[in-house]
C-alpha positions as CSV (number, residue, x, y, z in Angstrom):
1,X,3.1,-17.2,-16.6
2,X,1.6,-15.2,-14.2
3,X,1.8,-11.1,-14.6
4,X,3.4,-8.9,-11.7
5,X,2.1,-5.3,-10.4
6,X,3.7,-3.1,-8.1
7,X,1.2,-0.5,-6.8
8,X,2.3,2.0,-4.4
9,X,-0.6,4.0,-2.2
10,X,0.6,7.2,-1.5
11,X,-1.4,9.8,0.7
12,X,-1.4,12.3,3.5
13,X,-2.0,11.1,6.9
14,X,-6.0,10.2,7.4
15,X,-7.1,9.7,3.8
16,X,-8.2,6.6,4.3
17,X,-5.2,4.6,1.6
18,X,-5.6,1.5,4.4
19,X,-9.4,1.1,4.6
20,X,-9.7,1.3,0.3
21,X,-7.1,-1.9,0.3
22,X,-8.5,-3.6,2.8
23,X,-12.0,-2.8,1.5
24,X,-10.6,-4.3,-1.8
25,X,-9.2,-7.2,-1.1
26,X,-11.1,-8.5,2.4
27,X,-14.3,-6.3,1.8
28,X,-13.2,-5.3,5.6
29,X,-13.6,-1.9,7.0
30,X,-13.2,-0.4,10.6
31,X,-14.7,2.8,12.1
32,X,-11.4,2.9,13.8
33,X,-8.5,4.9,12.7
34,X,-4.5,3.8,12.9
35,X,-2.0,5.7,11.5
36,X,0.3,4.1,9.0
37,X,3.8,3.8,11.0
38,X,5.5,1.4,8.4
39,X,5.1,0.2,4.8
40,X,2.8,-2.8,4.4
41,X,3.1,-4.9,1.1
42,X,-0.8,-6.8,0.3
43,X,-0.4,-9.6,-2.0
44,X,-4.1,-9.9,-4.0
45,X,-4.4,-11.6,-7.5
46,X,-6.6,-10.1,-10.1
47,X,-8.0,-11.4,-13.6
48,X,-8.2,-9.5,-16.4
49,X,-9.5,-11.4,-19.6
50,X,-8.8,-14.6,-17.8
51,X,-5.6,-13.9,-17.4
52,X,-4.5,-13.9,-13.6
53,X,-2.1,-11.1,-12.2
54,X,-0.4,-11.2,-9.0
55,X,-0.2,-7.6,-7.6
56,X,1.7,-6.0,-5.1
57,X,0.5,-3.3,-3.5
58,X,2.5,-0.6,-1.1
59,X,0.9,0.6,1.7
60,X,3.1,3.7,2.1
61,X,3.1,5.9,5.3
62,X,3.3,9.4,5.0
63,X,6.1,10.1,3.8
64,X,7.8,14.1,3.2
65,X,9.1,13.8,-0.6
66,X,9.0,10.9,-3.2
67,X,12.5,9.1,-3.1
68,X,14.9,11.8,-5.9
69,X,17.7,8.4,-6.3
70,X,17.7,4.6,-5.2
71,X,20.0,5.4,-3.0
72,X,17.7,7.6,-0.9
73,X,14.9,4.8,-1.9
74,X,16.4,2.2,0.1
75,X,17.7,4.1,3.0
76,X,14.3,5.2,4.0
77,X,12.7,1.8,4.9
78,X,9.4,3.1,4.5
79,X,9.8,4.2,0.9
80,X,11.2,1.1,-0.2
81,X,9.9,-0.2,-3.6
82,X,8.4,3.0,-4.2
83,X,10.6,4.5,-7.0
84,X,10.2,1.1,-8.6
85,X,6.5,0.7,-9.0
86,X,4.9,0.1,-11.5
87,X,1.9,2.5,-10.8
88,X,0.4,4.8,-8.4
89,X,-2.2,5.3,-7.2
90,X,-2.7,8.8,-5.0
91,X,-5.1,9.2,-2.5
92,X,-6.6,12.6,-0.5
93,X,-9.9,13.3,1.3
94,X,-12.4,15.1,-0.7
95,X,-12.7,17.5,2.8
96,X,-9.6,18.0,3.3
97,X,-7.8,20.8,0.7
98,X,-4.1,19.8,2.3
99,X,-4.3,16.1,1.1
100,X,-5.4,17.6,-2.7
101,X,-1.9,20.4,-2.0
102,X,0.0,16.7,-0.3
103,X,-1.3,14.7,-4.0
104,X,-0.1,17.5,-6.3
105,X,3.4,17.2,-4.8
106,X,4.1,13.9,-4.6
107,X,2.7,13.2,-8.0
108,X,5.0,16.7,-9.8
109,X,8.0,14.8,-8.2
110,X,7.2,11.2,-9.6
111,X,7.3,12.9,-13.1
112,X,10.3,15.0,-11.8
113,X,12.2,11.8,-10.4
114,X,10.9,9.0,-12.3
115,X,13.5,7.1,-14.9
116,X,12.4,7.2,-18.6
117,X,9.2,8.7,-20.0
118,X,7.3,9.9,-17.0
119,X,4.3,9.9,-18.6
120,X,4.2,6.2,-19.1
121,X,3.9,5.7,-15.4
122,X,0.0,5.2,-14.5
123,X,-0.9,7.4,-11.7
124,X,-4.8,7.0,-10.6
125,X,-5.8,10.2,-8.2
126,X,-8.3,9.0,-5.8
127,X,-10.8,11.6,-4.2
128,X,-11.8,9.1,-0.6
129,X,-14.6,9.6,1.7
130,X,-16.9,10.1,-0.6
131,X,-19.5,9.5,1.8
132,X,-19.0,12.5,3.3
133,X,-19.1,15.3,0.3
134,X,-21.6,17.3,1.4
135,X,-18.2,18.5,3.2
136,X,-16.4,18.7,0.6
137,X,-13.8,21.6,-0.4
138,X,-14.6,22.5,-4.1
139,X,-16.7,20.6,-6.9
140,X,-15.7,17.6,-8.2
141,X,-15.5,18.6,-11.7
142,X,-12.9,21.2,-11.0
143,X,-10.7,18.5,-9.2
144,X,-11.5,15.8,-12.4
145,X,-10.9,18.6,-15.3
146,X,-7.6,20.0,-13.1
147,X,-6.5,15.9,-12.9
148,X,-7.5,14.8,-16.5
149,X,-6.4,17.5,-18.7
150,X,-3.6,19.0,-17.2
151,X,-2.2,16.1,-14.9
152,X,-3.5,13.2,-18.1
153,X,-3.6,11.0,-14.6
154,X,-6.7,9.2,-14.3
155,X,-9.8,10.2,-11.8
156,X,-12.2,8.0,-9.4
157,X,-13.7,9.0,-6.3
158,X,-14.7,6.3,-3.8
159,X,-15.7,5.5,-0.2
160,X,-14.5,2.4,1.2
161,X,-16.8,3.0,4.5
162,X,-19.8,1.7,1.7
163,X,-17.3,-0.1,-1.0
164,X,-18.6,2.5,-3.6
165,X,-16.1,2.3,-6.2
166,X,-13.5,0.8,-4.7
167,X,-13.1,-2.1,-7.4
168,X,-13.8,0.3,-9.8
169,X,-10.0,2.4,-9.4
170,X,-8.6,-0.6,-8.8
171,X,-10.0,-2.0,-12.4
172,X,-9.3,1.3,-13.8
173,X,-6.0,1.4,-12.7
174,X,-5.0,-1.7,-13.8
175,X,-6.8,-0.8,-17.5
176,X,-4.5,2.0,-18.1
177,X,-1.3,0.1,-17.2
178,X,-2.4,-3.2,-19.5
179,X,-3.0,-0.2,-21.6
180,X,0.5,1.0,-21.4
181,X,2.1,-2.0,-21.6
182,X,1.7,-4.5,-19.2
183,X,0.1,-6.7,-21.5
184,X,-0.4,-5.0,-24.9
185,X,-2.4,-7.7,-26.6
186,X,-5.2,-7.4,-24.0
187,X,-7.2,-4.4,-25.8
188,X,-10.9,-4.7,-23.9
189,X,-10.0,-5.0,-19.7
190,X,-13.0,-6.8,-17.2
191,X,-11.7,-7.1,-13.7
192,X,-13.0,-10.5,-13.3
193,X,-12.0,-11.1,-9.6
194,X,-9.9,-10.2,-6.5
195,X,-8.1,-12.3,-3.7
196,X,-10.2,-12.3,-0.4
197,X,-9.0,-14.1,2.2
198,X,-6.6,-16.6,0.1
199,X,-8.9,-17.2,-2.7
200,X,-9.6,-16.5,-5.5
201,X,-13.4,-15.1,-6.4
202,X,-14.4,-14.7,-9.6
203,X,-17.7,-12.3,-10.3
């Protein structure tokens, strides 16, 4: 039986949330920018041990809080199936200080809102445009320590413009939810392949 995964994407506008999925799971990315208007769901398959997981992952647009009920879940089209996920991971632009301030409030009010033991819920902060931190706006130590020890979220910077680390969050992500209960049997976590372009590679 195959093992489900919501992930939901959450960032500020510009942080580059579309170009690391797509980078993931078609090894695709454009110069071009869109803005996210409405949620996007990407269906990918992973293997971990040789065991195959079908995830889904949320493309969310910007969105001004993290859903406080169902209710307010499902009215907002563009947050729906975020309450619900099984993980998250939050993205911001190593340059830009406001997507760190956007992170740090969306991630206070998923353990604020979430049902059950908040801390359970695996939240992976991803510093993007890593490409580009000579322009960054503090060290990335003080962002990891702030992230790791206070936060206990986990920490991986990335660029998808040169797919530098861009299957390593997703592999890391995925490793502290098996971790926490996905699949507690599976103690030692290779990400073994992803889906690109409706198949299934293994590496």
């Amino acid at each position: 039986m195959v093992e489900t995964l919501s992930i939901a994407v959450i960032g500020a506008p510009g942080v580059g949330k579309t170009s690391i999925i797509r980078q993931f799971i078609y090894s695709d990315f454009s110069e071009t920018y869109t803005p996210t208007q409405t949620r996007y769901v990407y269906r990918p398959s992973v293997i971990l041990n040789g065991v195959m997981y079908d995830l889904k992952i949320l493309d969310v647009p910007p969105i001004s809080s993290f859903p406080s009920s169902p209710s307010q879940e499902w009215l907002d089209a563009r947050c729906r199936g975020v309450r619900s996920a099984n993980a998250y991971i939050l993205v911001y632009d190593i340059c830009c200080v406001e997507s760190f301030e956007y992170v740090k409030m969306i991630r206070q009010q998923i353990v604020d809102n979430r049902v059950g033991s908040s801390s359970e819920v695996p939240i992976l902060v991803v510093g993007s445009k890593r490409d580009l931190q000579r322009h960054r706006f503090t060290q990335r130590r003080a962002v990891s320590v702030l992230v790791k020890k206070t936060w206990k979220c986990g920490y991986v910077e990335c660029s998808a413009k040169y797919n530098w680390h861009v299957l390593l969050l997703f592999k890391e992500l995925l490793g502290i939810a098996v971790a926490r209960g996905l699949r507690p049997n599976h103690t030692s976590i290779r990400l073994q392949g992803a889906l690109q372009r409706n198949r299934c590679n293994v590496m």
